[in-house]
VOPAGU-2260 file (C-alpha; in pm, 1 decimal, decimal comma):
REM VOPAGU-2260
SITE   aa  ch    i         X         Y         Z
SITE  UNK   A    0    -860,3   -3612,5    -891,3
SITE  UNK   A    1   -1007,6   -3281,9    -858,2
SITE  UNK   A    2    -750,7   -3170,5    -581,1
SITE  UNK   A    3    -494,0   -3295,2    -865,2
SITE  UNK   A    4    -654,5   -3093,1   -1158,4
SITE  UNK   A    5    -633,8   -2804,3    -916,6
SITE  UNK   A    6    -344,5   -2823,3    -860,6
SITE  UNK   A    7    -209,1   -2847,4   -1201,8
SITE  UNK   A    8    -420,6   -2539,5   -1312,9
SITE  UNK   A    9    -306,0   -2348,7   -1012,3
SITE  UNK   A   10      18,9   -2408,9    -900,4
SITE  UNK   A   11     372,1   -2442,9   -1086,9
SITE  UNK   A   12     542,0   -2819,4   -1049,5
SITE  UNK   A   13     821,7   -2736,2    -990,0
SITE  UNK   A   14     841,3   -2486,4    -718,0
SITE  UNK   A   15     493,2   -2568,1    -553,0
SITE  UNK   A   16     388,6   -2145,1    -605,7
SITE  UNK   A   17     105,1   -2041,0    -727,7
SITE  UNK   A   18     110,0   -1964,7   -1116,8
SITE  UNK   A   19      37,7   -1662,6   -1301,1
SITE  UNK   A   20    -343,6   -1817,2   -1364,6
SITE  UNK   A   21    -386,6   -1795,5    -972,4
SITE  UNK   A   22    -220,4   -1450,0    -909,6
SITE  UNK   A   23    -402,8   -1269,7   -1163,0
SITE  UNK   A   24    -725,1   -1437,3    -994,5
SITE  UNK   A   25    -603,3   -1322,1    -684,9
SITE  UNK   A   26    -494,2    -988,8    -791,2
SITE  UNK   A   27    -873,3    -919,0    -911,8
SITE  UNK   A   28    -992,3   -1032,0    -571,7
SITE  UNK   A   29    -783,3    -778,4    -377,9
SITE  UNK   A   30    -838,2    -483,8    -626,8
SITE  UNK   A   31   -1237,1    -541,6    -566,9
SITE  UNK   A   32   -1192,7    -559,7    -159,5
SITE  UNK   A   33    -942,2    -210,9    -138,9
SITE  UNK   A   34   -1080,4      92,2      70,8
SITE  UNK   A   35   -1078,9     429,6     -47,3
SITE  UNK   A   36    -722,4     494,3     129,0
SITE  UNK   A   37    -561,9     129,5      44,5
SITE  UNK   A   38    -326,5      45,3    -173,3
SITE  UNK   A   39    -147,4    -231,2    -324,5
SITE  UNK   A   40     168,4    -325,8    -524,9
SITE  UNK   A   41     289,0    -585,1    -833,0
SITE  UNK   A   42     616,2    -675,4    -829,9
SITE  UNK   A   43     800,7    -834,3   -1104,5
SITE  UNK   A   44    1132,9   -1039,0   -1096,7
SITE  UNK   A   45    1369,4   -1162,9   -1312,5
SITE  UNK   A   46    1661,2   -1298,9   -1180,6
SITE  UNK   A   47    1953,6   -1189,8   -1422,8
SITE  UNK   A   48    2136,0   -1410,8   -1639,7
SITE  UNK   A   49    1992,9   -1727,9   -1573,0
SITE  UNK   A   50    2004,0   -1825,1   -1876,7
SITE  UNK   A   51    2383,1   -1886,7   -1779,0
SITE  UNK   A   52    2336,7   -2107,3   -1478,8
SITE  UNK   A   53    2085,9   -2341,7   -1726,8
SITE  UNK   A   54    2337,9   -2385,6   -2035,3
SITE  UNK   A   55    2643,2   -2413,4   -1776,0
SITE  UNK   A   56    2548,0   -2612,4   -1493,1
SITE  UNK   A   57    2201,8   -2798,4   -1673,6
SITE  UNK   A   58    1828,8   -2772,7   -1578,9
SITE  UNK   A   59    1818,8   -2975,0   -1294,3
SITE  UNK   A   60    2049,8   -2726,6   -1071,9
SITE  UNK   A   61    1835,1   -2395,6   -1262,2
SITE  UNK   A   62    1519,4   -2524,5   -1116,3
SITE  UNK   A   63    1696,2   -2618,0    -762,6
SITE  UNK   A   64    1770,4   -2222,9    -801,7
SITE  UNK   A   65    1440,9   -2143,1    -898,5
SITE  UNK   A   66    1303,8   -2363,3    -552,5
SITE  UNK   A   67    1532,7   -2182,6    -361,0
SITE  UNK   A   68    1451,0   -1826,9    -467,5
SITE  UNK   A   69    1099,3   -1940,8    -420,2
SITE  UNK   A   70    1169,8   -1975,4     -68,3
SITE  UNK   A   71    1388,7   -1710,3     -11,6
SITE  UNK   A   72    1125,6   -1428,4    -133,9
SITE  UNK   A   73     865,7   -1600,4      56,1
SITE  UNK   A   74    1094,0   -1516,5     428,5
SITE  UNK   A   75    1120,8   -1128,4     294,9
SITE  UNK   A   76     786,6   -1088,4     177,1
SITE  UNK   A   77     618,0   -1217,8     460,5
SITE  UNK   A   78     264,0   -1318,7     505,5
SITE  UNK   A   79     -17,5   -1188,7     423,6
SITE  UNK   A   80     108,8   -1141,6      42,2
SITE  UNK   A   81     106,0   -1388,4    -252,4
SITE  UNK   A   82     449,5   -1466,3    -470,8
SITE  UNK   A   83     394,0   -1678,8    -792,9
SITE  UNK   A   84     591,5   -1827,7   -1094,4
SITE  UNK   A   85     516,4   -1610,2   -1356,6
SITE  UNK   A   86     729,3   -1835,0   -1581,8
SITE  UNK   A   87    1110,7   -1935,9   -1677,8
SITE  UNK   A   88    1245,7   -1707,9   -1443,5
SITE  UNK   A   89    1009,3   -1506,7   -1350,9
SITE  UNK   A   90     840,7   -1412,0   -1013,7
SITE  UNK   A   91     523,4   -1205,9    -964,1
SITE  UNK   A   92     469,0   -1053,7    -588,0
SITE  UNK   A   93     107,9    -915,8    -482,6
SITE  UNK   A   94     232,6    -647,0    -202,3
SITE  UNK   A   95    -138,5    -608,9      -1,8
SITE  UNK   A   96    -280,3    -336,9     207,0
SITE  UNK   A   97      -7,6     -29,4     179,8
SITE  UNK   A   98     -31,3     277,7     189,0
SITE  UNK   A   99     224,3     414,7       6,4
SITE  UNK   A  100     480,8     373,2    -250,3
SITE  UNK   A  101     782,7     346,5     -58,5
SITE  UNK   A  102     673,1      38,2     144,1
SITE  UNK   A  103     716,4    -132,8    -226,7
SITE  UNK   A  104    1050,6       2,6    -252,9
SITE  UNK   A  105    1132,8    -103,6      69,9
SITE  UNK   A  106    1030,6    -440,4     -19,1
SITE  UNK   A  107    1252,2    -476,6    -323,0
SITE  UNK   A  108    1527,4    -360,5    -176,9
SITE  UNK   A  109    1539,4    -585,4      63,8
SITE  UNK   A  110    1549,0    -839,0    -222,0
SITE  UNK   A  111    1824,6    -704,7    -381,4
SITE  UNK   A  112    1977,0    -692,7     -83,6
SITE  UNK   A  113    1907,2   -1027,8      30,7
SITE  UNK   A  114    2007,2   -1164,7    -296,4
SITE  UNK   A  115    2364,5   -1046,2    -193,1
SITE  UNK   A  116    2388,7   -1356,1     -28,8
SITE  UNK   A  117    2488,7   -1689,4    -243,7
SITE  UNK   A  118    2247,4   -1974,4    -275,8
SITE  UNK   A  119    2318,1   -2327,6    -210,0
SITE  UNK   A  120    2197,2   -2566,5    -501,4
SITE  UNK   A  121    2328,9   -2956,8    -494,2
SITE  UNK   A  122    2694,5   -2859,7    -429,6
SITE  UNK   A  123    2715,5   -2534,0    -624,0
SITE  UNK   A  124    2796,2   -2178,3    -480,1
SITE  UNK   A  125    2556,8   -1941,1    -691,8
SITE  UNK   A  126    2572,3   -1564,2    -697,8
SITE  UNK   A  127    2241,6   -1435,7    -853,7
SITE  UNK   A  128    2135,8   -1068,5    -885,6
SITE  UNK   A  129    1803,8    -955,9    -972,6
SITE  UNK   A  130    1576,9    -688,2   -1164,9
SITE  UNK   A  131    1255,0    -564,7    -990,2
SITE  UNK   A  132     994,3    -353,5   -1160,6
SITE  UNK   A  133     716,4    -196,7    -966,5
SITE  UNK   A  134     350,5    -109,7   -1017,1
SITE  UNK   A  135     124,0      65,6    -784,5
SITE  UNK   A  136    -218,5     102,0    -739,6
SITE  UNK   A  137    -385,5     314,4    -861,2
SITE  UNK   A  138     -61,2     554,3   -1009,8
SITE  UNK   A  139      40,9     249,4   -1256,9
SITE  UNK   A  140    -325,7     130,3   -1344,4
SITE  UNK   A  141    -660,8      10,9   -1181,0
SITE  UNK   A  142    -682,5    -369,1   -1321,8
SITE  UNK   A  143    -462,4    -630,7   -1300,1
SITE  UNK   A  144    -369,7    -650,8   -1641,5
SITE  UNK   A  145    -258,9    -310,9   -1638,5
SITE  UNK   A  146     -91,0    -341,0   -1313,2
SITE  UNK   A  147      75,8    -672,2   -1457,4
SITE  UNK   A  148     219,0    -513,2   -1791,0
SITE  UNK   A  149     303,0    -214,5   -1606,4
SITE  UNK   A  150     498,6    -348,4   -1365,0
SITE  UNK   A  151     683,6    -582,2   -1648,6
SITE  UNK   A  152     708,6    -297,8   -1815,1
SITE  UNK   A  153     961,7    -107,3   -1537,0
SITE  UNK   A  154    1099,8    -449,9   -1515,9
SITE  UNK   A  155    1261,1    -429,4   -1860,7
SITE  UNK   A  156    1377,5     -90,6   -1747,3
SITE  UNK   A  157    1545,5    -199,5   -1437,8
SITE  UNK   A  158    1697,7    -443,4   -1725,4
SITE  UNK   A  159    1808,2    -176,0   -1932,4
SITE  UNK   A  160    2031,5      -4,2   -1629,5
SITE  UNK   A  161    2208,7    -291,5   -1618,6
SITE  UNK   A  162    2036,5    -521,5   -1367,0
SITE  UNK   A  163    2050,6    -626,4    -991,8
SITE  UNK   A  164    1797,3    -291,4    -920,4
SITE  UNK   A  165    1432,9    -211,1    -895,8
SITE  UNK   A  166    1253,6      74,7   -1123,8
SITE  UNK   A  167     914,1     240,6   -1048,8
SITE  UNK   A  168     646,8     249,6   -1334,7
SITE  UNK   A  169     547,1     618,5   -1395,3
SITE  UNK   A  170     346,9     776,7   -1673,0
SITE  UNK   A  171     646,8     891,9   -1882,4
SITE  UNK   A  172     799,1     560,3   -1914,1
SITE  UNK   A  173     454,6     443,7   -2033,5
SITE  UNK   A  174     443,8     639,6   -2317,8
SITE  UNK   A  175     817,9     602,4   -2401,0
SITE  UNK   A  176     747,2     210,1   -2443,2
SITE  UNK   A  177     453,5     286,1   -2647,2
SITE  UNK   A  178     587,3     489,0   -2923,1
SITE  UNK   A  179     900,6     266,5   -2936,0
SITE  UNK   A  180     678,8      -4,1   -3005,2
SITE  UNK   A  181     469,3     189,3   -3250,3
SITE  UNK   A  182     778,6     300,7   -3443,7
SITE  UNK   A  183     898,8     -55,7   -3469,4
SITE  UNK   A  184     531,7    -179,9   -3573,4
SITE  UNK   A  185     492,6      85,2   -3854,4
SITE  UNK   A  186     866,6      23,3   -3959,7
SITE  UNK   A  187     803,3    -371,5   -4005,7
SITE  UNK   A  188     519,5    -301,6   -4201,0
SITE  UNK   A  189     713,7     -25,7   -4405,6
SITE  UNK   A  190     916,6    -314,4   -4487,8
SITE  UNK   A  191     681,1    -533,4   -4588,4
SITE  UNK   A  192     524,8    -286,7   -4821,1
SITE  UNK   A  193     879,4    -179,5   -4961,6
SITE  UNK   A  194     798,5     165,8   -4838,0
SITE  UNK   A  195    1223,9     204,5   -4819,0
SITE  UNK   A  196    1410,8     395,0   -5059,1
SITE  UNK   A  197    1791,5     337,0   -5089,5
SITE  UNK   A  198    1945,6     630,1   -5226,5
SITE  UNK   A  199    2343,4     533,0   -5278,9
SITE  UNK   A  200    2586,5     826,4   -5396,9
SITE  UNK   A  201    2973,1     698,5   -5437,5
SITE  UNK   A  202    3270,7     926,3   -5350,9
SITE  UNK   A  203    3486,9     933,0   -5603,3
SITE  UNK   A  204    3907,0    1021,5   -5561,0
């Protein structure tokens, strides 16, 4: 029973990879064990469109998919790092002991380009493409829940170029996202206290 409960808490049903729970747990633990001249790397993935293959093809061949991804990151990543189901669609990768950024990059490329190759789920021939965002440590934050939001951050900007690429959290972006979602905070609220004037002048012929 407790192996079960453990199991439950830890680890997504479907796919059998550790969940979010566990990666942030063992994203803390790696962050406290770094030397001076380690670093490490979040990746997050989204694979793009899913959506698609659930409302087309039903949710028994999306989370065949899902399985499948599962097992294709864990051949590119290798050992020695940690991939979890973040959730939905979603894939969180804990890139250990590097040194610098480029061995990240490296590593989601390769993803992109493995995901050139179509995946085999009950019958179907599936093309997927994928968006990759990217946070390092320490440039993109020194605790995993910065490192996290960071790197979903870059993820929504490796959305925004259209997909099927990686982008790399920096500074700018940071503050980009944060006034953008100041400015749409403070103009919800400006609605709400009917802070809007309309001002309406007909032309006349």
């Amino acid at each position: 029973h407790q192996e079960e409960i453990y199991r439950l808490a830890y680890f997504d049903s479907n796919t059998s990879l550790p969940n979010r729970l566990y990666f942030i747990e063992e994203l803390n633990r790696s962050l406290k064990e770094l030397n001076d001249d380690q670093k490490l790397a979040v990746l997050y993935l989204d694979l793009d469109r899913f959506k698609h293959i659930n409302d087309t093809l039903g949710h028994n061949i999306g989370d065949e998919v899902l399985r499948l991804v599962g097992l294709r990151l864990g051949k590119i990543v290798g050992r020695g790092n940690l991939i979890a189901k973040s959730g939905g669609d979603e894939f969180l990768i804990l890139i250990k002991d590097i040194h610098d950024q480029i061995q990240a990059v490296h590593i989601a490329n390769g993803i992109i380009e493995d995901f050139k190759r179509p995946i085999l789920a009950n019958g179907y021939k599936l093309y997927l493409t994928t968006s990759i965002g990217i946070a390092t440590y320490p440039e993109a934050g020194t605790s995993s829940s910065y490192l996290i939001k960071n790197a979903e951050t870059a993820l929504y900007k490796a959305k925004d170029m259209g997909g099927n690429s990686y982008f790399k959290y920096n500074e700018t972006i940071g503050e980009r996202e944060y006034e953008n979602l100041t400015i749409l905070n403070e103009l919800r609220q400006a609605v709400i206290n009917k802070e809007f004037l309309l001002y309406y002048q007909p032309k006349i012929d």
